[in-house]
C-alpha positions in Angstrom: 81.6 -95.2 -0.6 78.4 -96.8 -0.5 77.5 -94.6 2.2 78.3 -91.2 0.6 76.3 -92.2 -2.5 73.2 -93.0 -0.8 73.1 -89.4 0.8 74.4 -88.0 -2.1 71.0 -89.4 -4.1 69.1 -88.5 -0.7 70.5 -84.9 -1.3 69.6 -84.9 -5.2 66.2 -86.2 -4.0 65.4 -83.2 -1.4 67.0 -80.8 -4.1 63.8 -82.1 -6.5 61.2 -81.9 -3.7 63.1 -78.1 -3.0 62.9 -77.6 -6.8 59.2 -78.9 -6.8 57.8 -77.0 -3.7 59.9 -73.9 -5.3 57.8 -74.3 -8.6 54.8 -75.0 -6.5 55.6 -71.6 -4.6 56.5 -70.4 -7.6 53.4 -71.2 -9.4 51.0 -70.7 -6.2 52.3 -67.0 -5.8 52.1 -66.4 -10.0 48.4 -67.7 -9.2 47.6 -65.8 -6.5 49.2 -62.9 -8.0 46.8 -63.5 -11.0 43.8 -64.2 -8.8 44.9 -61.2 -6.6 45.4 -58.8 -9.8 42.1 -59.9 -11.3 40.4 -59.2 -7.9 42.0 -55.8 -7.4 40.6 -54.9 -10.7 36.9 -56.1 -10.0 37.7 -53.8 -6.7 38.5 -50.9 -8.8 35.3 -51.5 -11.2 32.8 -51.7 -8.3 34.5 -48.9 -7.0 33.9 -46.6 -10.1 30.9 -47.7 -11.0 29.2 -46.4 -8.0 31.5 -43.9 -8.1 29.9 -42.7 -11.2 26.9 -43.4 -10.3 26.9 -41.4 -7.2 27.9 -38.8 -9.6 24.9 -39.2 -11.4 23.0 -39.4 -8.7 24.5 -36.4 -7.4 24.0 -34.5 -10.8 20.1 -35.5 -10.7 20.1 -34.5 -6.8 21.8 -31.0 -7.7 19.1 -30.5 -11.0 16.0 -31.4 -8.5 17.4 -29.1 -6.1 17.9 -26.6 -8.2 14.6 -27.0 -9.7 13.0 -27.1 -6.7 15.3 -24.0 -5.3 14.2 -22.2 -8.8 10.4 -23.2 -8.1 10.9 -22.0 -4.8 12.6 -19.0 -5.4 9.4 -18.1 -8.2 6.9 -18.8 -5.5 8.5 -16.5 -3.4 8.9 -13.9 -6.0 5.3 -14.4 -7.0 3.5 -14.0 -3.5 6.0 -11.2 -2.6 4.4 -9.5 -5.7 1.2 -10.6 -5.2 -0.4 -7.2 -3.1 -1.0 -7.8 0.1 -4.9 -8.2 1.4 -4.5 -5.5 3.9 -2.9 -3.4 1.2 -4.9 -1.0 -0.8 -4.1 0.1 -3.7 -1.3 2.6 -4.7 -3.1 4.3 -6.9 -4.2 7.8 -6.0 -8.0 8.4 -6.0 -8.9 10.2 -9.2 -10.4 13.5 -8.4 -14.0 14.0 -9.0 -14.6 15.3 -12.4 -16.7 18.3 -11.2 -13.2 19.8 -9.8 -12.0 20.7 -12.7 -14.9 22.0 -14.1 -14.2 25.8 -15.5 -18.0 26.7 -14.4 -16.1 25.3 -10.3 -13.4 27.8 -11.1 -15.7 31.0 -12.1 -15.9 31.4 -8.5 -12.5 32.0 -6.4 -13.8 29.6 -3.4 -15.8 26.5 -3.1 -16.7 27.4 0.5 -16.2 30.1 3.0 -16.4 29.2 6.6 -18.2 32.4 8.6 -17.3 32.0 12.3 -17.0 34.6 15.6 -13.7 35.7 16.4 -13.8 34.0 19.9 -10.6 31.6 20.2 -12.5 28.2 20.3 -14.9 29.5 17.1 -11.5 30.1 15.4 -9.7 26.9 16.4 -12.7 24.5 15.4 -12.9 26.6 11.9 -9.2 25.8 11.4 -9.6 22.4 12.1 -12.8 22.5 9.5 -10.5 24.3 7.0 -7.6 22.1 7.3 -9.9 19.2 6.7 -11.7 20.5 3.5 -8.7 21.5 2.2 -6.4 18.8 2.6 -9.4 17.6 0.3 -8.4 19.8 -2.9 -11.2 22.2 -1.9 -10.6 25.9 -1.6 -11.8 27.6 1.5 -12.4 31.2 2.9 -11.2 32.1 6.4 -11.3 35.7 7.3 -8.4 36.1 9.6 -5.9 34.4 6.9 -7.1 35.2 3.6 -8.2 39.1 3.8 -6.0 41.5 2.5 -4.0 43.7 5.4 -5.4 47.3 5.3 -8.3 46.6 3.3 -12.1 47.3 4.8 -13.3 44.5 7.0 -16.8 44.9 5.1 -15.6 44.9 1.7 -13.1 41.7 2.1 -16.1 39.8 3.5 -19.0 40.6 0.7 -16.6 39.9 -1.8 -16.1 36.9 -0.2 -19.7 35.9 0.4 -20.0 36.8 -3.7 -16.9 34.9 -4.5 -17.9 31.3 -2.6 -19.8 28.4 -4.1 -21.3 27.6 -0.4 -20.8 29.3 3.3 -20.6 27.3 5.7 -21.8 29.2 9.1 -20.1 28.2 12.4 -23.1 28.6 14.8 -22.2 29.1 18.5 -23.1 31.1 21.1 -20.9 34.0 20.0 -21.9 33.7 16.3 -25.3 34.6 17.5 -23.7 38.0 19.2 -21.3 39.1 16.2 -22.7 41.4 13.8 -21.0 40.2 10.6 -21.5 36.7 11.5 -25.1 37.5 11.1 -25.0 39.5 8.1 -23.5 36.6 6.3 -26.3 34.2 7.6 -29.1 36.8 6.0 -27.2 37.5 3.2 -27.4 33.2 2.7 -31.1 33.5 3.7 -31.7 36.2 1.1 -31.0 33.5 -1.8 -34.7 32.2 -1.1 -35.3 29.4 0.9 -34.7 26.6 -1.8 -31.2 27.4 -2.1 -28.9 24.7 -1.0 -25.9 27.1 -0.8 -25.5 27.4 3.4 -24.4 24.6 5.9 -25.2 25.2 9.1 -22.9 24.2 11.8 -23.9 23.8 15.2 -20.7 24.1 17.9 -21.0 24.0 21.8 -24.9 25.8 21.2 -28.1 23.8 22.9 -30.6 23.1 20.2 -33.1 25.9 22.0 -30.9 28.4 21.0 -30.4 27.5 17.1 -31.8 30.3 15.3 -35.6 30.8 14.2 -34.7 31.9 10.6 -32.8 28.4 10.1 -35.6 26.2 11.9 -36.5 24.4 8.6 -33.4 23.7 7.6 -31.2 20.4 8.9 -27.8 21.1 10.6 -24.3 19.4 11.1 -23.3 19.3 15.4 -19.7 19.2 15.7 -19.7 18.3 18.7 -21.2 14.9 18.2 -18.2 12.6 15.9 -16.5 15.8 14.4 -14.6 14.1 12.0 -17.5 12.6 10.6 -19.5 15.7 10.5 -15.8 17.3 8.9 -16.5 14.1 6.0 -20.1 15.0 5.3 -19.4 18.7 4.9 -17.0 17.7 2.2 -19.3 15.2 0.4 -22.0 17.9 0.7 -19.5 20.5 -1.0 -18.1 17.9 -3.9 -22.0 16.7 -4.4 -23.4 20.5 -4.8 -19.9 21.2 -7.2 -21.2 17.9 -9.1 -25.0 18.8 -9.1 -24.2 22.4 -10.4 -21.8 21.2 -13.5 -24.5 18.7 -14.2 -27.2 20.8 -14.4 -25.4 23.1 -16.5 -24.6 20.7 -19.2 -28.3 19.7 -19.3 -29.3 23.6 -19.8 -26.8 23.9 -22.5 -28.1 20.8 -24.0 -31.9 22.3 -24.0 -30.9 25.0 -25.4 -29.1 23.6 -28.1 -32.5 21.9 -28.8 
């Protein structure tokens, strides 16, 4: 008896340590739980916050980028408007004034260009032509612009009368055509301070340029043609310019 009440107070006794380490559990895990709640949350703060603050980061990173995109983007636009140095300008060139001058348009043509008919002579005076007129000048050539069936003679005094300048095509079979001489005495018949001829020289050895023109200077065409082609046309535009100018200073004397 005494026995069984001894291990019955031993068993009451391990029930109270079981009941005490069971409270001790108990109260251990409701801590931890605690401690282990209150941590998880701090873990969820930090992890917003730089959550967010990536965000804001990110948002400033996408503004500067986009700033800087939009900066970049104007540059671009800016030098890709900005004309190029090698680039000249798209404006046309303005016509000198003397073109359209009514006293330029009295007479049909600014110049007539008076060569043989040999092939070469007539190939080189296209050329010439093509040259002047891609120039807004208005040239005489006698195989294009006379009328079919009319007299040789009569289309080509017109057209001496009719022209601002003649431009003479000097080669070796200009000096052996007839009309091609005419022309150059009817030009020589102006006096010898008219400015109204060019002579051209083609394929023709300076001994056999022609005694009537010895005082006067010439363009060779077979030295840089296009640059002789050039200073035919300044000469033209400048003798259109001279002649409107003097005009206007006549009217203006005799308005006085």
């Amino acid at each position: 008896m005494l026995s069984l009440n001894l291990r019955y107070i031993h068993f009451l006794s391990l029930d109270c340590h079981v009941v005490e380490i069971m409270s001790c559990t108990a109260s251990i895990s409701e801590s931890w739980s605690v401690n282990n709640m209150h941590g998880w949350f701090q873990k969820l703060l930090k992890s917003r916050v730089p959550s967010s603050t990536c965000k804001q980061e990110a948002k400033v990173t996408q503004k500067v980028t986009s700033d800087s995109n939009s900066s970049l983007s104007f540059t671009s636009s800016s030098c890709s408007s900005s004309p190029s140095p090698r680039t000249t300008s798209s404006k046309p060139t303005q016509s000198p004034p003397a073109l359209s001058s009514p006293l330029r348009w009295s007479l049909k043509y600014d110049v007539l260009v008076c060569h043989s008919s040999d092939p070469s002579d007539t190939e080189e005076a296209v050329r010439l032509v093509s040259f002047l007129e891609a120039h807004s000048l208005r040239c005489f050539l006698v195989h294009r612009d006379t009328c079919p069936g009319g007299a040789f003679s009569t289309e080509l005094c017109e057209a001496v009368q009719n022209s601002h300048l003649r431009a003479l095509l000097i080669t070796p079979n200009f000096l052996q055509d007839e009309w091609c001489m005419y022309v150059m005495h009817q030009a020589l018949s102006e006096g010898p301070m008219s400015n109204r001829m060019l002579p051209l020289v083609y394929n023709l050895p300076h001994s056999q340029y022609p005694q009537e023109l010895k005082f006067r200077f010439y363009f060779d065409l077979g030295k840089h043609p296009d640059q002789c082609y050039s200073r035919v046309n300044n000469t033209v535009l400048q003798y259109l310019q001279d002649m409107v100018k003097n005009e206007k200073t006549r009217l203006q004397h005799g308005q006085l």
